[in-house]
C-alpha positions in Angstrom: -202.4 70.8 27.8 -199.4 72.0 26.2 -197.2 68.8 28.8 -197.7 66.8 31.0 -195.6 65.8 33.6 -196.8 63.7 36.2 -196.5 65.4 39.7 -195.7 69.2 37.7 -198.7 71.0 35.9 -196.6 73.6 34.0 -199.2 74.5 31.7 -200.4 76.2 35.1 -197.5 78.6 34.8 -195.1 78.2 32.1 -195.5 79.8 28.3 -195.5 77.2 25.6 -193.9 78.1 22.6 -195.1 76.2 19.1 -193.1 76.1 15.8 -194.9 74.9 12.7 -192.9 72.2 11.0 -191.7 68.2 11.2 -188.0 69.4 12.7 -187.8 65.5 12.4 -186.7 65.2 9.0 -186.6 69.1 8.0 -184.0 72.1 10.1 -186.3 75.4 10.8 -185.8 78.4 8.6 -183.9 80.9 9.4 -187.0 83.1 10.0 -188.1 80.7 12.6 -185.1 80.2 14.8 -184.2 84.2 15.0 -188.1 85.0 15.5 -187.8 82.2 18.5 -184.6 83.2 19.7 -185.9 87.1 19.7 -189.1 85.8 21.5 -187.1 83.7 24.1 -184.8 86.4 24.9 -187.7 89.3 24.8 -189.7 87.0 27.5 -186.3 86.4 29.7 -185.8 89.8 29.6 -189.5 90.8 30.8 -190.6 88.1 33.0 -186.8 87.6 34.5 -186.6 84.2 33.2 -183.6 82.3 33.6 -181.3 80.2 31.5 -182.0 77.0 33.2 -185.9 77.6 33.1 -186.0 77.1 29.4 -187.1 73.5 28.4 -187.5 71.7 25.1 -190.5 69.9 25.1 -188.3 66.5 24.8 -186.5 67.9 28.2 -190.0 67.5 30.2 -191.2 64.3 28.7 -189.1 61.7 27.1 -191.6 59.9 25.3 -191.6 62.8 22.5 -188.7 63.8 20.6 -190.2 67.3 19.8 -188.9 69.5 18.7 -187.1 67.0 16.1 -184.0 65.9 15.8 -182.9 68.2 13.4 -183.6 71.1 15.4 -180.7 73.1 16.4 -180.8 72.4 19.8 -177.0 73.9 20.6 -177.2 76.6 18.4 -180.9 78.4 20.1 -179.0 77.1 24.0 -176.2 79.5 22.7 -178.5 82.4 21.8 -180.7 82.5 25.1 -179.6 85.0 28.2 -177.6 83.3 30.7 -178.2 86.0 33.0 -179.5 89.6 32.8 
């Protein structure tokens, strides 16, 4: 399992999306956030997935704090389709 959320299995029908990196102590290259942001917005844009249907794993279960604190949490929200 990908998360788990008591009472929600979305590993049954959700993509999970994995950077490698501790974005604990360390920001994602540049690479990795425009490769994630193209991904994000090529699977919105396919599967009609919506703004507010985009989690960070930290969103679903608050006992993690993936994907780090020094991921740029406002910066990839920015990026993603807020409708099609």
């Amino acid at each position: 399992h990908h998360v788990y959320v008591p009472g929600r299995d979305f590993n049954a029908d959700s993509i999970g999306i994995c950077l490698e990196g501790d974005f604990s102590q360390y920001r994602p290259t540049q690479v990795q956030i425009d490769s994630l942001v193209a991904l994000t917005q090529g699977l919105q844009t396919m599967l009609s997935i919506p703004f507010d249907r985009i989690y960070l794993l930290r969103d679903l279960d608050p006992t993690t704090a993936s994907p780090g604190e020094s991921f740029p949490v406002a910066a990839y929200n920015r990026s993603l389709y807020r409708s099609y």
